[in-house]
RODO-2510 file (C-alpha; in nm, 4 decimals, decimal comma):
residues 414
     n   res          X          Y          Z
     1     x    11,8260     9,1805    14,5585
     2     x    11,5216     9,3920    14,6887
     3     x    11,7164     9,5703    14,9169
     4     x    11,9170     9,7161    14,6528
     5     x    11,6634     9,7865    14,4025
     6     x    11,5882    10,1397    14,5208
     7     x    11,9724    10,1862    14,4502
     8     x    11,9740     9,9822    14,1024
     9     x    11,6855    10,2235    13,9951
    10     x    11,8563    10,5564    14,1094
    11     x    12,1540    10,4459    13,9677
    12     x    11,9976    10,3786    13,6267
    13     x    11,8679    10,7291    13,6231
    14     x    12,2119    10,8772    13,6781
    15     x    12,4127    10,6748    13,5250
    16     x    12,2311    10,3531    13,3430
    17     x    12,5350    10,1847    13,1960
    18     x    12,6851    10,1526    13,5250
    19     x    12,4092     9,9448    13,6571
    20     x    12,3238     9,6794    13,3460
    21     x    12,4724     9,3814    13,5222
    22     x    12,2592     9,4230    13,8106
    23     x    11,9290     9,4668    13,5523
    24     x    12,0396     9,1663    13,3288
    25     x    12,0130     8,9887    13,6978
    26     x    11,6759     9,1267    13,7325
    27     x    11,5910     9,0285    13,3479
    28     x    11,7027     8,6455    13,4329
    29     x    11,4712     8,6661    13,7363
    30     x    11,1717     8,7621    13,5164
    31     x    11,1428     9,0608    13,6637
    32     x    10,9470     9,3780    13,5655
    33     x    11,2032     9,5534    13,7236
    34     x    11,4678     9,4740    13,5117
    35     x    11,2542     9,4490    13,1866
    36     x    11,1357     9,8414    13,2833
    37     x    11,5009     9,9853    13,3363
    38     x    11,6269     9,7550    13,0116
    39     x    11,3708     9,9648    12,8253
    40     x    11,4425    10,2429    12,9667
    41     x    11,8325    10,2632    12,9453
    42     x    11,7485    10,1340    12,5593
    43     x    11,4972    10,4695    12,5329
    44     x    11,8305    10,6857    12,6438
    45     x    11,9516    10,5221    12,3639
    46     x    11,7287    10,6233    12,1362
    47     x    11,7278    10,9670    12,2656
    48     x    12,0593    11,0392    12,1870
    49     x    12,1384    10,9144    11,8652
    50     x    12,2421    11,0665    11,5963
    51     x    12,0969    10,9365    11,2397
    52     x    12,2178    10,9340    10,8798
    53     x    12,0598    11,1837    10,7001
    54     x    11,8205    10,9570    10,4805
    55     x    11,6772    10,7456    10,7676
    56     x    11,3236    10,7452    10,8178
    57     x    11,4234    10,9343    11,2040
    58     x    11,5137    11,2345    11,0336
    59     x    11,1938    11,2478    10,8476
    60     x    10,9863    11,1783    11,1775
    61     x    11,1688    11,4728    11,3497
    62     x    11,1241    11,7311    11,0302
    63     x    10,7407    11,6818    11,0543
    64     x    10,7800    11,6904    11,3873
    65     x    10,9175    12,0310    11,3521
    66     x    10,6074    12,0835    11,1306
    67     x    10,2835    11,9683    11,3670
    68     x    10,4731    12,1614    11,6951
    69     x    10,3845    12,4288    11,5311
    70     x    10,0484    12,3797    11,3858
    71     x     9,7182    12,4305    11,6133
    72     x     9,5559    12,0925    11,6347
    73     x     9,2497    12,1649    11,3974
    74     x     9,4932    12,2214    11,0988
    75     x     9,6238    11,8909    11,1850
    76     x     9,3200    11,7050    11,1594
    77     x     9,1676    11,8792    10,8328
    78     x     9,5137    11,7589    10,6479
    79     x     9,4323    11,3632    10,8492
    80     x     9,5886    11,0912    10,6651
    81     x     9,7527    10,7419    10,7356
    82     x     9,9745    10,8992    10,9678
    83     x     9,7079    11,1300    11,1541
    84     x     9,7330    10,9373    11,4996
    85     x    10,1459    10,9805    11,5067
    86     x    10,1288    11,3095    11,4059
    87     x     9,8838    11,4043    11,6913
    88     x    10,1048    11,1737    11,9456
    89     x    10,4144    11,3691    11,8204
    90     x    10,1701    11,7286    11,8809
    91     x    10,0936    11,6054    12,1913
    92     x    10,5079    11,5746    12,3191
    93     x    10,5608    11,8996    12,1376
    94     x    10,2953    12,0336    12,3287
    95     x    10,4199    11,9295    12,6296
    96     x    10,7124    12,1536    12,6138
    97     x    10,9213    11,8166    12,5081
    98     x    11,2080    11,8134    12,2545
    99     x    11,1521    11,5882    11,9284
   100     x    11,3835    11,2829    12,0754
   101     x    11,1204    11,2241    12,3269
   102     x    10,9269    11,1176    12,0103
   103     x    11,2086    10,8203    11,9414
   104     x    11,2744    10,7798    12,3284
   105     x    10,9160    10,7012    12,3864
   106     x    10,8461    10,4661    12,1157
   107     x    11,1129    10,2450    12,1919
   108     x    11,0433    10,2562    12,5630
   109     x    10,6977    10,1272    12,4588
   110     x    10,8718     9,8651    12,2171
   111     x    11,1340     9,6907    12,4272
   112     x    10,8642     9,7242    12,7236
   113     x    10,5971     9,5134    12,5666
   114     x    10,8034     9,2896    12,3689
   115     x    10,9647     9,1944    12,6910
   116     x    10,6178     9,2191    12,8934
   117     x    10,5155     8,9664    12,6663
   118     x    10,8262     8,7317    12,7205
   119     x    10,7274     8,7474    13,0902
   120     x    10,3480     8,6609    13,0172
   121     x    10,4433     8,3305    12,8602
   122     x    10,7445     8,2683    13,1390
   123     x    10,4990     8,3451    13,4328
   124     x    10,1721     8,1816    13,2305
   125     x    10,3615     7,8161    13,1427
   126     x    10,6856     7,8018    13,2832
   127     x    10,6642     7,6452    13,6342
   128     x    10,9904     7,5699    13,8006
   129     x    10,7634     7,2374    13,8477
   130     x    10,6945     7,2016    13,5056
   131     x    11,0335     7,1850    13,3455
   132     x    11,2006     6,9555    13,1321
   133     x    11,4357     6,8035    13,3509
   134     x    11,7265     6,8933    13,0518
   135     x    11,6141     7,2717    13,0501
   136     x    11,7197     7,5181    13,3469
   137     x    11,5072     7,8225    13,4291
   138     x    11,8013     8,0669    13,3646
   139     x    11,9022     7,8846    13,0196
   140     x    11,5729     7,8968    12,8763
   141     x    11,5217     8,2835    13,0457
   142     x    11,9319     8,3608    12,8945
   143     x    11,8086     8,2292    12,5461
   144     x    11,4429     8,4426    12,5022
   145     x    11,6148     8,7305    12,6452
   146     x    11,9086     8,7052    12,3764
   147     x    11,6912     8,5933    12,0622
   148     x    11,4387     8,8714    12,1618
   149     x    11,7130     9,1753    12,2133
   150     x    11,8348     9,0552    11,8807
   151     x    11,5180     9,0490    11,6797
   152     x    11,4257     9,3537    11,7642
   153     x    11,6762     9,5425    11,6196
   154     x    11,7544     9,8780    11,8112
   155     x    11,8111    10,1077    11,4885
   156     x    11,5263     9,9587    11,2988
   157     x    11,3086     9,9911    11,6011
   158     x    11,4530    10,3910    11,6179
   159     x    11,4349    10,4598    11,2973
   160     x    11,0633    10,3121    11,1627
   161     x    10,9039    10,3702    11,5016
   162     x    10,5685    10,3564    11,3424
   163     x    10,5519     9,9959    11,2659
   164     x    10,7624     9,8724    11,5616
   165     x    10,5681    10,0108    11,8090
   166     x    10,2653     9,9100    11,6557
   167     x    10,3665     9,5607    11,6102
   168     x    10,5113     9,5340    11,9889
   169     x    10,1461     9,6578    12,0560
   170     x     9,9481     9,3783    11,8440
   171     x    10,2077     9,1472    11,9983
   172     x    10,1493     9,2114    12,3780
   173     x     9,7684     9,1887    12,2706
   174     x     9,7579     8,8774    12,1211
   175     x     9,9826     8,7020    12,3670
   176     x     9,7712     8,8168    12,6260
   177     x     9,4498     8,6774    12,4432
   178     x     9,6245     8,3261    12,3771
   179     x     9,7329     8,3449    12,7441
   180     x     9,4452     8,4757    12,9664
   181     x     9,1406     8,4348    12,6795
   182     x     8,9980     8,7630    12,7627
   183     x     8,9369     8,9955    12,4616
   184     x     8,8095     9,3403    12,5903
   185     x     9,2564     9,4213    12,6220
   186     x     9,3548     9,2671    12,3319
   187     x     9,0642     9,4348    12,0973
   188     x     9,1435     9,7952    12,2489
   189     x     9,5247     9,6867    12,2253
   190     x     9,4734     9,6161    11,8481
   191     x     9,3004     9,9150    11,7884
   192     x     9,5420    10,1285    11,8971
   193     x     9,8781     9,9663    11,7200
   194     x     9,6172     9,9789    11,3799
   195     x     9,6438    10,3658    11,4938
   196     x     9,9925    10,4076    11,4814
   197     x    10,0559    10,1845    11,1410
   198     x     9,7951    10,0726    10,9205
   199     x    10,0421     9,7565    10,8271
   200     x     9,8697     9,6493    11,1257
   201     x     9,5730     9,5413    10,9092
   202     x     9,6350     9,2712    10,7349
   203     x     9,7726     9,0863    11,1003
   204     x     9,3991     9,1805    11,2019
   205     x     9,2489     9,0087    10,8858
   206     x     9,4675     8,6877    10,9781
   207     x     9,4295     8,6908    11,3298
   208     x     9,0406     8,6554    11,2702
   209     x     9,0776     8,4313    11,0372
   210     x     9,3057     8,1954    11,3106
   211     x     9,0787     8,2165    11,5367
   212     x     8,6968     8,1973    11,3461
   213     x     8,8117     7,9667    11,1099
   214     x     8,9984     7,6984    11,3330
   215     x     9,0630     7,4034    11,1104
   216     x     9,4338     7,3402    11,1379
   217     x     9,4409     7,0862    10,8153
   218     x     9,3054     7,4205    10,5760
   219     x     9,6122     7,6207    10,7306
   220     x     9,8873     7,3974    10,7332
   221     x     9,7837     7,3304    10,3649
   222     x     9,7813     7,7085    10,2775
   223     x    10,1396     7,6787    10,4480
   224     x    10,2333     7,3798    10,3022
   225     x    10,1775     7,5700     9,9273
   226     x    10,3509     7,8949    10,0212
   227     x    10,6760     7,6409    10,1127
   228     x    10,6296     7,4879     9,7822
   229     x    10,5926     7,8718     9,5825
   230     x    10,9156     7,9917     9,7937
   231     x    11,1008     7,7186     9,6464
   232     x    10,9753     7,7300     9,2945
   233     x    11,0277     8,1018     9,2820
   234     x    10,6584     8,2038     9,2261
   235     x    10,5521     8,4032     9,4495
   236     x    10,6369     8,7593     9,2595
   237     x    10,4119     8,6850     8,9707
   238     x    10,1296     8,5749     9,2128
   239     x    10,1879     8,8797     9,4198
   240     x    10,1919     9,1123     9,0948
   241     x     9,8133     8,9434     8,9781
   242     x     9,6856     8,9932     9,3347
   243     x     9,7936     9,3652     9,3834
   244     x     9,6598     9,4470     9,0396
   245     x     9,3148     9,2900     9,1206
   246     x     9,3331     9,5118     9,4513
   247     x     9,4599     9,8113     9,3219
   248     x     9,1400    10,0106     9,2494
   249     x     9,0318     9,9063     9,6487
   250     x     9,3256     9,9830     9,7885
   251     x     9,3469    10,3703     9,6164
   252     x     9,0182    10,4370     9,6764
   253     x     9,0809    10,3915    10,0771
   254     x     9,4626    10,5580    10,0558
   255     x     9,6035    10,2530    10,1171
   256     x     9,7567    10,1565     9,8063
   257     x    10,1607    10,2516     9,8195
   258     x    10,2886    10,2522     9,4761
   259     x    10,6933    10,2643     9,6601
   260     x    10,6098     9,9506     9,8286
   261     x    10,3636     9,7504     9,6206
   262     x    10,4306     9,7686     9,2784
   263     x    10,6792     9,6012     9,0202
   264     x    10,8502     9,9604     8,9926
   265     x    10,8566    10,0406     9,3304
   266     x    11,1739    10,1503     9,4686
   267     x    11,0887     9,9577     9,7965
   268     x    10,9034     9,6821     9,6100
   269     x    11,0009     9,4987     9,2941
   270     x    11,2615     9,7221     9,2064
   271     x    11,4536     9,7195     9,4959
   272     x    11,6386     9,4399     9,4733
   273     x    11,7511     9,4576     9,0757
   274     x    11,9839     9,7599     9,1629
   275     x    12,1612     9,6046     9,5045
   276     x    12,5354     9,4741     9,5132
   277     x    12,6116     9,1008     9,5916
   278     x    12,6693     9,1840     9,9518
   279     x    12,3078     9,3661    10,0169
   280     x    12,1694     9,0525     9,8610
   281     x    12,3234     8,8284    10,0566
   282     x    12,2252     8,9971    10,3740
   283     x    11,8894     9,0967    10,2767
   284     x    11,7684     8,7673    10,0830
   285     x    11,9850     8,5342    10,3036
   286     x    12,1126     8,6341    10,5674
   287     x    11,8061     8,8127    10,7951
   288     x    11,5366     8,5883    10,6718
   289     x    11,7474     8,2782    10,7368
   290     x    11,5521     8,2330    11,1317
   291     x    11,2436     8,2618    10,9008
   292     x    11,3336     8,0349    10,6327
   293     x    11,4202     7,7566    10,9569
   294     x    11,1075     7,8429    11,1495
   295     x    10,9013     7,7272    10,8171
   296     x    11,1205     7,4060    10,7891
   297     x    11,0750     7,3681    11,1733
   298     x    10,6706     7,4239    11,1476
   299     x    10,6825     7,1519    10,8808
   300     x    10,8618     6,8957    11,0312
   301     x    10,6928     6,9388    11,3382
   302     x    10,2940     6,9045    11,3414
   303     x    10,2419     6,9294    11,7221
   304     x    10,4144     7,2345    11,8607
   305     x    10,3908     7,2773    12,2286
   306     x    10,1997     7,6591    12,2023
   307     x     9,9225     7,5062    11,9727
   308     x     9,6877     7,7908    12,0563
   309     x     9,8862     8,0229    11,8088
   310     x     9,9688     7,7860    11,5689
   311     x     9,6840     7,8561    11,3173
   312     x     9,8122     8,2322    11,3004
   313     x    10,1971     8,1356    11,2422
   314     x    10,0797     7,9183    10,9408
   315     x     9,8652     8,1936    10,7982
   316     x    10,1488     8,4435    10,9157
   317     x    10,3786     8,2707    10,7086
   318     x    10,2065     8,2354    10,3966
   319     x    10,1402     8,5872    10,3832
   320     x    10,5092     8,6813    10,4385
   321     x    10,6191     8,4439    10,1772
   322     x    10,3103     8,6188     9,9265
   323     x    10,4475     8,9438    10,0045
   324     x    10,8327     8,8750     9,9594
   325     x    10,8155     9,0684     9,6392
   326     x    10,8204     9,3945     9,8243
   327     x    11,1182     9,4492    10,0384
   328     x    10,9832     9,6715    10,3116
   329     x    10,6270     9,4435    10,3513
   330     x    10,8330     9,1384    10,3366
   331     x    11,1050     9,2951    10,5958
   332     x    10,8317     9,3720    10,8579
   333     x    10,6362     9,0729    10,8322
   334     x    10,9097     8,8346    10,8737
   335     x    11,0538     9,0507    11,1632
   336     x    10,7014     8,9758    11,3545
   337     x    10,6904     8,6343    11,2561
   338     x    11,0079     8,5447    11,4065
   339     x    10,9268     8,7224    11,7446
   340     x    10,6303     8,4852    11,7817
   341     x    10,8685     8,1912    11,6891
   342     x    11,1317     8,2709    12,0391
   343     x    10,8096     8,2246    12,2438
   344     x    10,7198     7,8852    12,0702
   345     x    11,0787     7,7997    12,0808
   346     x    11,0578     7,8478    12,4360
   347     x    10,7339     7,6440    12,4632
   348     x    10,9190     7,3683    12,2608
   349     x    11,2189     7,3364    12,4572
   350     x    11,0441     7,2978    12,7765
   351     x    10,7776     7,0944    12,6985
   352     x    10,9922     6,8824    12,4548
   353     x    11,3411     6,6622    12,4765
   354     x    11,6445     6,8861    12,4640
   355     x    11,7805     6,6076    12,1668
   356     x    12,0912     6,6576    11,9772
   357     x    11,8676     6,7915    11,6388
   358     x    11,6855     7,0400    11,8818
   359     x    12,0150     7,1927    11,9629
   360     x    12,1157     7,2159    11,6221
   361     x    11,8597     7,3970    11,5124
   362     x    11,8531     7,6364    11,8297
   363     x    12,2460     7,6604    11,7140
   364     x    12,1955     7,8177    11,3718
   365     x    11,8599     7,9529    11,5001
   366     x    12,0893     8,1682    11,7469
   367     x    12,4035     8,2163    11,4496
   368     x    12,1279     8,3642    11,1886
   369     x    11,9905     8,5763    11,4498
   370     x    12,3436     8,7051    11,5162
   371     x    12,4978     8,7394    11,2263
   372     x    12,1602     8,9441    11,1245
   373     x    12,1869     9,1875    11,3808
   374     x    12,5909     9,2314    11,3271
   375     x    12,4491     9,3371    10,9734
   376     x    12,2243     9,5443    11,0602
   377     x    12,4907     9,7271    11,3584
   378     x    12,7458     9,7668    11,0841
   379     x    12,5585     9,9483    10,8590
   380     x    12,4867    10,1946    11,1038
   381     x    12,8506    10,2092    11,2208
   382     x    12,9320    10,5654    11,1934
   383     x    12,6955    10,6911    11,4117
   384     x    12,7311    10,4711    11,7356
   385     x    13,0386    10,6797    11,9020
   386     x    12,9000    11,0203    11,8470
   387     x    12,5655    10,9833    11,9576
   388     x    12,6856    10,7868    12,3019
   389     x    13,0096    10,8380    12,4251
   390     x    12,8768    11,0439    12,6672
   391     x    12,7038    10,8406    12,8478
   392     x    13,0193    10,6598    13,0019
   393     x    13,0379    10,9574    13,1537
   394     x    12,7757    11,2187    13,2108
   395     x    12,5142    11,1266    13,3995
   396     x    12,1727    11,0595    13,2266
   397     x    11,9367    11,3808    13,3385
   398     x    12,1916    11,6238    13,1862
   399     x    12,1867    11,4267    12,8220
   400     x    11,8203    11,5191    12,8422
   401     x    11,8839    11,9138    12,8249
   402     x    12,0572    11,8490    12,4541
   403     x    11,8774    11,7816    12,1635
   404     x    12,0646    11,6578    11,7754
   405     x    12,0479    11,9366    11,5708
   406     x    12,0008    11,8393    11,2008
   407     x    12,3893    11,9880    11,1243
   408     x    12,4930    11,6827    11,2946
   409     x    12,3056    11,4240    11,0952
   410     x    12,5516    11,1511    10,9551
   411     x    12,6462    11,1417    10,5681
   412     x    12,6499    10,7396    10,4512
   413     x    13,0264    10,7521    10,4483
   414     x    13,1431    11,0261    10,6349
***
């Protein structure tokens, strides 16, 4: 395959959809190569399309709009939580660069790490030497590459860039501290993805606390009790006499997001009294169901294969479950949670007998996954043809020179 690589990457710049069966070969491989022109046909994606007119894109590119045309001074006397994405959006605009390089480059980064860190674990562990017997290379390299592409949820990923690229960030840094135990990367690394979304902060509180405090028993009994309040249904009240305790802290620092963290918030506790049936379903069910089996697998299962980050995915969950009140917090939490769960699955199955309850759970694991991202693709139905048919057909530099005017944003049913 090297001899046609120069070709596979000149084809992807012309015309990338033409050449994703030769990348998913590279991707199977473990190859950079394939994971960098994967990310990169998944930017062009990104570039392109066209959102409904309430998604958090169309906000990005109006104050994108806004900073272009601001000198940077202005821009730092009005800082706030946002101050480092509004000077990496300045930064493109002063580069001459239209407002989708904002989304193309954010989920360049996103896919690009996520998948960086797939190949960190495959390259660290997985020895063709070291298999299970049961487990081929390719199944276990078809089944992270899958799970992952799933997880991470292209029009989320679009959309919220903020928190997805700063939780691909925190995840490439941590992987690469479990992996390599060096911490000058991974403490820059973290630093930056607290930059870009301060929901970054409470991973960084846990993460210390995984590491400094490394007494498994404590954690699995802090996880142990969040299993126990998810099932007894009392977690909100918890939540509500924790937030009001940290209230006062929280608004004197700006951090405090009434929308998000409070009983009335439209985002938070009163999100989910005005949905239909169908939105509960998908939200309550449906997209945390790989969470809900990763904390029955965890429990089940004392020794898992990828001990060194087992203290975090005990903490991880507990805090997930405590912040299920609030839609959005819960939404992102469990969305990084179950991207450190593929790479322990991974560890599992090769370390571990393929048995028959193994595959069952890897079967529904895989289903839940599925049916969570058909949700999420559905809802954003309308806006899939216009924003790409043209990329069956003209070649990729030429989509570059157009740019989605806010006329064509979509209207939730029409």
């Amino acid at each position: 395959m090297n001899n046609v690589k120069p070709l596979i990457f000149f084809g992807t710049l012309l015309y990338p959809l033409y050449t994703l069966p030769w990348i998913f070969k590279s991707m199977i491989k473990n190859e950079y190569f394939g994971y960098f022109l994967f990310s990169l046909f998944m930017a062009l994606l990104a570039y392109l399309w066209i959102p409904y007119e309430l998604y958090d894109l169309v906000r990005h590119y109006e104050r994108f709009d806004e900073v272009a045309n601001l000198p940077f001074k202005q821009i730092y006397n009005t800082a706030d939580l946002r101050f480092f994405f509004d000077v990496y959006m300045w930064c493109i605009a002063s580069l001459g660069l239209p407002k989708e390089f904002v989304p193309f480059s954010t989920i360049f980064i996103t896919y690009f790490l996520l998948f960086s860190s797939l190949k960190k674990i495959v390259d660290c562990q997985f020895k063709y030497s070291s298999f299970n017997q049961n487990i081929s290379f390719k199944y276990l390299m078809l089944l992270g590459i899958i799970l992952l592409f799933l997880q991470i949820r292209f029009v989320d990923s679009a959309s919220g860039m903020r928190n997805y690229i700063a939780f691909s960030i925190f995840i490439f840094a941590i992987i690469d501290f479990y992996l390599n135990k060096k911490i000058i990367l991974p403490i820059i690394l973290i630093f930056v993805s607290l930059l870009f979304h301060m929901a970054v902060l409470p991973l960084i509180l846990l993460f210390l606390l995984s590491i400094l405090f490394n007494i498994r028993k404590i954690f699995r009994i802090i996880f142990v009790i969040s299993l126990l309040l998810l099932l007894t249904n009392q977690v909100n009240t918890i939540f509500i006499f924790i937030m009001d305790l940290l209230k006062p802290t929280l608004q004197a620092y700006g951090l405090y997001i009434d929308a998000y963290m409070s009983s009335e918030g439209v985002y938070g506790g009163d999100y989910y009294s005005h949905m239909n049936i169908q939105t509960y379903i998908l939200e309550k069910i449906i997209l945390p169901a790989p969470f809900y089996l990763a904390g029955i697998y965890l429990f089940f299962v004392k020794k898992i294969s990828f001990y060194q980050i087992k203290n975090f995915l005990y903490i991880l969950f507990s805090f997930a479950v405590l912040v299920n009140f609030s839609r959005t917090m819960f939404m992102r939490y469990i969305y990084l949670f179950d991207v450190l769960f593929i790479f322990v699955m991974l560890f599992e199955l090769r370390d571990k007998m393929n048995n028959v309850y193994r595959k069952v759970f890897i079967a529904f694991l895989f289903l839940f996954f599925v049916i969570g991202s058909f949700g999420g693709f559905y809802a954003s139905r309308d806006s899939y043809i216009p924003s790409w048919y043209k990329v069956l057909y003209i070649p990729a530099p030429i989509m570059f020179l157009e740019s989605v005017d806010k006329n064509e944003y979509i209207h939730r049913g029409g």
